[in-house]
C-alpha positions as CSV (number, residue, x, y, z in Angstrom):
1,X,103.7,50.1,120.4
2,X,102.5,53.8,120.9
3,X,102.3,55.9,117.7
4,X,104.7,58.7,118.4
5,X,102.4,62.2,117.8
6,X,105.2,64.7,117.8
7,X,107.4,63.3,114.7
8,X,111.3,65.1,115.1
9,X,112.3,67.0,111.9
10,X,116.4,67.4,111.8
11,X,118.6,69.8,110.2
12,X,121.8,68.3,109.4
13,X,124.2,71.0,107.9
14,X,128.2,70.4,107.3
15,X,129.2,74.1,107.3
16,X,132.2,75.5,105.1
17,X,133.5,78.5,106.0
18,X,133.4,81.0,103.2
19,X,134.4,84.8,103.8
20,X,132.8,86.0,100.8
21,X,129.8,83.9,101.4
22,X,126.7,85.0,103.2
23,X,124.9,83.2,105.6
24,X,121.4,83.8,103.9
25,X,121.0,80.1,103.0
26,X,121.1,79.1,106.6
27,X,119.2,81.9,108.2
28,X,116.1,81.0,106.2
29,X,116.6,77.4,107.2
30,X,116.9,78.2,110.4
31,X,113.5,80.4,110.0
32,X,111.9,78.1,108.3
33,X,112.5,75.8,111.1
34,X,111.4,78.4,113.9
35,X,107.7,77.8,111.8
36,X,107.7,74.1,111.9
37,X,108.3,74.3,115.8
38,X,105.9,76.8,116.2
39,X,103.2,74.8,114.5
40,X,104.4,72.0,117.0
41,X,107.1,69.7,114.9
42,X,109.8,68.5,117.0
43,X,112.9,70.4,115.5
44,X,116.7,70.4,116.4
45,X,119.5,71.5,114.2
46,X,123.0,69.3,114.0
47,X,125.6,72.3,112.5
48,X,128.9,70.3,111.9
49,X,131.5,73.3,111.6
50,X,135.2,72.5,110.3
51,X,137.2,74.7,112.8
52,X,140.3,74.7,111.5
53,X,141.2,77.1,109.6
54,X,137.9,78.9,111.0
55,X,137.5,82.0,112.7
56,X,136.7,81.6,116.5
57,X,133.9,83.7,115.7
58,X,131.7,81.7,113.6
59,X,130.3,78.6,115.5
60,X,129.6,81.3,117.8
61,X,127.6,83.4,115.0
62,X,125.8,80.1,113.9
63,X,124.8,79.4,117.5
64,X,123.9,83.0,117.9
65,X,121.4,82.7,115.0
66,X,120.0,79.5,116.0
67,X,119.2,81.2,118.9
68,X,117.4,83.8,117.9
69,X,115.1,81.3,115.8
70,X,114.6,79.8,119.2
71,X,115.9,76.2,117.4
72,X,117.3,73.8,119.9
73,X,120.5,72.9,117.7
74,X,124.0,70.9,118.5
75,X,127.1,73.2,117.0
76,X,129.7,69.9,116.3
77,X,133.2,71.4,115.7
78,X,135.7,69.2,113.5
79,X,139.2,69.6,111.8
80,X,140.2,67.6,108.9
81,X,144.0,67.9,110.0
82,X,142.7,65.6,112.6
83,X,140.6,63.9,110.3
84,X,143.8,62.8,107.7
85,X,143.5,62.7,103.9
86,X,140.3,60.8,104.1
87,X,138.2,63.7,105.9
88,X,135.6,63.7,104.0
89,X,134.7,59.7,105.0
90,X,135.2,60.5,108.4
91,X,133.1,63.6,108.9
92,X,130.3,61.3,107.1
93,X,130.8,58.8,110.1
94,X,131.0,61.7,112.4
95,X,127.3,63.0,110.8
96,X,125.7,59.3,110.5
97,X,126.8,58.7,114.0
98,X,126.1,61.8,115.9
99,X,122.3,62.0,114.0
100,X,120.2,59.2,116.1
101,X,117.9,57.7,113.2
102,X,115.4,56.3,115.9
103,X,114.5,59.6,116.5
104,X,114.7,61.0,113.7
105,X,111.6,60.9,111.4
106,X,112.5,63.6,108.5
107,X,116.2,65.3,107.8
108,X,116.4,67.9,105.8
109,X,119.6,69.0,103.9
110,X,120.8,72.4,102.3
111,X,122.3,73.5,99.3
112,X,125.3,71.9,98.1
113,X,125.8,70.1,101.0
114,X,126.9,66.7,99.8
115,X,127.7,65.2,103.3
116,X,124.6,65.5,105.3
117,X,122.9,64.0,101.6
118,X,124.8,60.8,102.0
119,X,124.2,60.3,105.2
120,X,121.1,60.7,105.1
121,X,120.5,58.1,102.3
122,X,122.8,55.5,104.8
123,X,120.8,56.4,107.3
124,X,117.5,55.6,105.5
125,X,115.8,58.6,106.5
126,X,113.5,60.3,104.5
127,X,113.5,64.1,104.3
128,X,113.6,67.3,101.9
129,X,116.4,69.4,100.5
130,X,116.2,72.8,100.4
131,X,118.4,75.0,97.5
132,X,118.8,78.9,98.5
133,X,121.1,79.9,95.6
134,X,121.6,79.0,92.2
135,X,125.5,78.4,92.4
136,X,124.7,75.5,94.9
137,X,121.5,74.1,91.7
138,X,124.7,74.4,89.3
139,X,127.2,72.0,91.6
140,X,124.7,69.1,90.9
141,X,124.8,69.4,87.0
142,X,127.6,67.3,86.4
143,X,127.7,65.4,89.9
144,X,125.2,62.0,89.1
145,X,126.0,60.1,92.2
146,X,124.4,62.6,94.1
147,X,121.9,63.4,91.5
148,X,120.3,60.4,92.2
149,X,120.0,61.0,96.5
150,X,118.2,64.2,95.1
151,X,115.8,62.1,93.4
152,X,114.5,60.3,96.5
153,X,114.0,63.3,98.3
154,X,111.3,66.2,98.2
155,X,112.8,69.2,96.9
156,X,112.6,72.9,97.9
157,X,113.2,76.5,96.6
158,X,113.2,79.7,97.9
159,X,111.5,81.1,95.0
160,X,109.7,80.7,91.7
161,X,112.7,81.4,90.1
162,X,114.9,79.0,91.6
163,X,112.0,76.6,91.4
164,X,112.4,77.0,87.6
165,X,116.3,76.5,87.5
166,X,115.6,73.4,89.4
167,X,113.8,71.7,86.6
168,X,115.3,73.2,83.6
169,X,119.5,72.5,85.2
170,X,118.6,69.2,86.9
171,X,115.1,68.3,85.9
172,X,113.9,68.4,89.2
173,X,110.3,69.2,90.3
174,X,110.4,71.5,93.5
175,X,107.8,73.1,95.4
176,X,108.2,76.5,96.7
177,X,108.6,77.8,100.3
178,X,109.3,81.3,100.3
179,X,111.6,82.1,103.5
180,X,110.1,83.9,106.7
181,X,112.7,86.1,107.2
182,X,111.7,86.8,111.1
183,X,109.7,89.7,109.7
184,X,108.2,90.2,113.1
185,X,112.0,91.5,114.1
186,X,111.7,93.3,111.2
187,X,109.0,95.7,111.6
188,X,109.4,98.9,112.7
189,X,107.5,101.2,114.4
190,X,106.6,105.1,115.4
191,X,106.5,107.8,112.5
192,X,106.4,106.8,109.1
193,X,107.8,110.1,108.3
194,X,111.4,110.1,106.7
195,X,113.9,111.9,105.1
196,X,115.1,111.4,101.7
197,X,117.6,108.9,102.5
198,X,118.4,106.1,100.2
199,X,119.3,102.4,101.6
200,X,121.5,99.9,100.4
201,X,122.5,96.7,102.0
202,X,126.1,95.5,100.9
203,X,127.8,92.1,101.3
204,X,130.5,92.3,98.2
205,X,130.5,93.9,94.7
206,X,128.3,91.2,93.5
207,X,125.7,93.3,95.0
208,X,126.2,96.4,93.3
209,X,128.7,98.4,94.7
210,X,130.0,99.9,92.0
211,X,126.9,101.1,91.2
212,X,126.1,102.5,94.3
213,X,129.7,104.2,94.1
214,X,128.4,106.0,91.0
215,X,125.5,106.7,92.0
216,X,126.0,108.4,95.2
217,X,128.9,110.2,94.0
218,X,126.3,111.8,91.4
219,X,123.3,112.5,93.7
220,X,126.0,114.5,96.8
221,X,122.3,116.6,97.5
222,X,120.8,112.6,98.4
223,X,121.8,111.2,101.8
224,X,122.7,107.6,101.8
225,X,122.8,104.8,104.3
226,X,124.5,101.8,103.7
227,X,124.6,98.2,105.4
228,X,126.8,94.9,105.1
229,X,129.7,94.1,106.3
230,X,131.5,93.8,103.0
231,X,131.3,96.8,101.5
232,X,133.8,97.2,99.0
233,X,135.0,101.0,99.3
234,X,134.9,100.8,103.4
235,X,138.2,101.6,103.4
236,X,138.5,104.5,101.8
237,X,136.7,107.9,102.5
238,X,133.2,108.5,102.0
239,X,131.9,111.2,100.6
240,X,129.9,113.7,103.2
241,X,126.5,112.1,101.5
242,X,127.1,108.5,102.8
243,X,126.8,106.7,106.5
244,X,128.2,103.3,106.6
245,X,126.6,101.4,109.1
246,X,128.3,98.2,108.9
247,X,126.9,95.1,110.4
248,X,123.7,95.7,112.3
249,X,122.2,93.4,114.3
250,X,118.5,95.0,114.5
251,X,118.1,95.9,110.9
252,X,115.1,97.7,112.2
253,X,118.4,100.8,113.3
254,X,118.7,100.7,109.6
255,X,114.6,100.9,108.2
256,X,114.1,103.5,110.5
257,X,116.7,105.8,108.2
258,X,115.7,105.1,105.0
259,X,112.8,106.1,102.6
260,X,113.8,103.9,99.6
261,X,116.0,100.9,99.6
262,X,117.9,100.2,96.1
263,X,119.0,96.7,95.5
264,X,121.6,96.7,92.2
265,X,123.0,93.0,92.3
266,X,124.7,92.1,89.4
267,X,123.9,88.3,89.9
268,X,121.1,86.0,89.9
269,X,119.6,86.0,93.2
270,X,117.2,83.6,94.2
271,X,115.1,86.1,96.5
272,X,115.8,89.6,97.9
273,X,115.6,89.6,101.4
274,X,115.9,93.2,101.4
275,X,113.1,93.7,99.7
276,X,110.6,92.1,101.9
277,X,111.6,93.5,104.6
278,X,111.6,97.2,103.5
279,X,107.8,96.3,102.2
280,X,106.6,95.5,105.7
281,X,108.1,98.5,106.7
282,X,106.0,100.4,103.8
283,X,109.6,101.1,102.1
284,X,109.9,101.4,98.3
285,X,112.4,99.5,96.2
286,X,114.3,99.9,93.3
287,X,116.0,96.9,92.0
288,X,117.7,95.2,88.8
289,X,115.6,93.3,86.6
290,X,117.7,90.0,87.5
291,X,117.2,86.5,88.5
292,X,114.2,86.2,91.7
293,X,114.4,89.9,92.2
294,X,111.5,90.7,90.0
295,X,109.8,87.5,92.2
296,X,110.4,89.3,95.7
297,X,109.0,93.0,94.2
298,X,106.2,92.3,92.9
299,X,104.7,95.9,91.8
300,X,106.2,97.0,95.5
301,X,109.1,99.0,93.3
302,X,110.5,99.9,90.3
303,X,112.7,97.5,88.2
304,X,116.0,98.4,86.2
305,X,116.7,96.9,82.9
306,X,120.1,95.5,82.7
307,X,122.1,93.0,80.1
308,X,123.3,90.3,82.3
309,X,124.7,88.6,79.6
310,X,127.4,91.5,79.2
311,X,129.5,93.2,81.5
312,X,127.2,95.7,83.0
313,X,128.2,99.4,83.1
314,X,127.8,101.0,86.3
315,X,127.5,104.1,84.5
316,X,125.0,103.1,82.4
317,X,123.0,100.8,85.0
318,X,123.8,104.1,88.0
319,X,122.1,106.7,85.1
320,X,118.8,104.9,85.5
321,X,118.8,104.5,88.7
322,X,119.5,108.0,89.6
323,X,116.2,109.0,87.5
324,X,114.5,106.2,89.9
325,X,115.6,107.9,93.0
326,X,114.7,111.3,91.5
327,X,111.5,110.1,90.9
328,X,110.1,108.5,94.1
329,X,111.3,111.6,96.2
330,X,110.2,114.3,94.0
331,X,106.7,113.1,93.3
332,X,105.0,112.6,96.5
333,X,102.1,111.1,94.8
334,X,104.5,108.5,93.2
335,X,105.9,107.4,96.7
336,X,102.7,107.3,98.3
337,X,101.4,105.1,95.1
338,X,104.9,103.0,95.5
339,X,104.9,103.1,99.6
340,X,101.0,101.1,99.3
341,X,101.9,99.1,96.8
342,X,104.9,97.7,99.1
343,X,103.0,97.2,102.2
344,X,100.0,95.4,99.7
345,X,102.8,92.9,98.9
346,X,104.8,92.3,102.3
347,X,100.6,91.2,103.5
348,X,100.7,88.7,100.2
349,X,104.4,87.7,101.0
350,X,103.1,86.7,104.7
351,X,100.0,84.4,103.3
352,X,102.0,82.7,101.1
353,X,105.1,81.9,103.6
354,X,102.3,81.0,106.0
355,X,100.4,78.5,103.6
356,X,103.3,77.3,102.8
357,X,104.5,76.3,106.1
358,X,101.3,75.0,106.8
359,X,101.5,72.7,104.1
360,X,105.1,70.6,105.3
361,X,103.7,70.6,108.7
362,X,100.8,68.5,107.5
363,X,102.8,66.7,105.0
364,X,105.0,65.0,107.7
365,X,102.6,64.9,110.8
């Protein structure tokens, strides 16, 4: 028989809708995909979406995203009213049947995606999982069955940090593959010249609204910009010093604006996404000293020194931040010094997602 050249690497994904959840997890998979198929690995995705209760919206969105990766993928709508009290057996039939194991050389799972694991373990195929968060490192600590699928199965982080949670929650070695982040579609260009506008991307107050409340209600002189569709005081007014962009599609609306980004989560991130892409774009940021934040920076910002083991004052956490901002746009040699710095690391961030990439391609060719 005729050694197949082009080997077919699978995403198998059982998606729970979460409305406080962002999709982050998924849109670096999906990236991270894009580069496997672009270095010639056969790729398709299988997204298994519980519709019911689900927005109409969302398979949609998921599609949408695959799309733009340019990842041939197969959105699989179920309901578990259909499925009875043992859903969770059926939609593992549903996955183990619907994913062809004679084509399939490599799956690869996500997260806390206990489903697609199992199946993949019936199935006998041999693949990597991938963890994008620390919540979804945590839901394995006391869960032993699964543990042990883990085990069998090269593991993955999305940063040095998460890499380091894997080993000291679950004793797991992992390697690192920092996400791609489509920074081509990221990169902006035209002047670099700006006004003294401060960014921030929002998607709850786990990311620092409060903060951001406090701060731009001290700083009325600073114009701010603000992304996400979850920011917490959207409903209300905003003062004259704040645009609320909402969801935006081409972020690159949203670099254009700004001269700093500030990125004030008040949890353990694995990697800041925001912060990449504001370095390519030669964008200064100034973030908390929390969790794989430090990781993504690099000397591209400034860091903020916060307690996460107590409730953090936005007061407290805004005052620093405020002589942060103060700092970058009134000392032009500063920025410049800062604005270098960033674009230094968004160049190292690219090698390293590259070599990376690189390095699974040849590992299951």
């Amino acid at each position: 028989m005729k050694k197949r050249m082009n080997k077919k690497v699978a995403l198998s994904l059982v998606y729970y809708y979460n409305p406080i959840s962002c999709n982050g997890g998924l849109l670096s998979t999906f990236e991270a995909l894009r580069q496997l198929q672009l270095r010639g690995v056969n790729v398709e995705a299988y997204i298994f979406v519980n519709y019911d209760p689900l927005p109409n919206y969302v398979p949609r969105a998921i599609s949408q995203a695959a799309i733009a990766a340019e990842i041939n993928h197969k959105i699989l709508p179920y309901s578990k009213t259909e499925m009875g009290d043992q859903s969770q057996q059926h939609i593992s039939k549903m996955v183990i049947d619907k994913i062809p194991d004679s084509r399939v050389d490599h799956i690869i799972t996500i997260d806390n995606d206990f489903v697609s694991l199992f199946a993949a373990a019936i199935l006998d195929i041999p693949g990597s999982h991938f963890f994008n968060a620390l919540i979804t490192i945590k839901n394995y600590v006391c869960n032993p069955f699964y543990m042990k699928l883990l085990k069998k199965r090269k593991i993955f982080t999305s940063s040095k940090f998460l890499q380091k949670c894997s080993k000291e929650l679950l004793d797991l070695d992992a390697e690192i593959w920092y996400p791609n982040h489509g920074l081509s579609n990221v990169r902006i260009t035209g002047s670099n010249k700006k006004g003294d506008v401060v960014g921030y991307y929002s998607y709850g107050k786990h990311k620092g609204d409060e903060i951001v409340n406090y701060i731009t209600g001290r700083m009325p002189q600073v114009k701010f910009v603000i992304m996400g569709g979850d920011y917490s005081n959207r409903s209300g007014p905003l003062p004259d010093n704040v645009e609320y962009m909402g969801e935006v599609k081409d972020v690159r609306k949203f670099y254009k604006k700004v001269k700093i980004v500030i990125v004030p989560s008040i949890v353990e991130e694995a990697f800041s996404r925001i912060i990449i892409e504001a370095a390519i774009n030669g964008i200064p940021a100034i973030g908390n000293k929390i969790g794989g934040i430090p990781e993504a920076m690099g000397q591209s910002g400034m860091l903020i020194e916060i307690d996460h083991d107590k409730k953090i004052s936005p007061q407290y956490v805004g005052e620093q931040y405020i002589q942060a901002i103060e700092k970058l746009l009134n000392n032009a040699d500063a920025y410049t010094k800062y604005r270098e710095m960033a674009l230094r690391r968004a160049k190292e961030y690219e090698l390293e997602e590259n070599g990376m990439a690189h390095y699974f391609t040849r590992n299951i060719s």
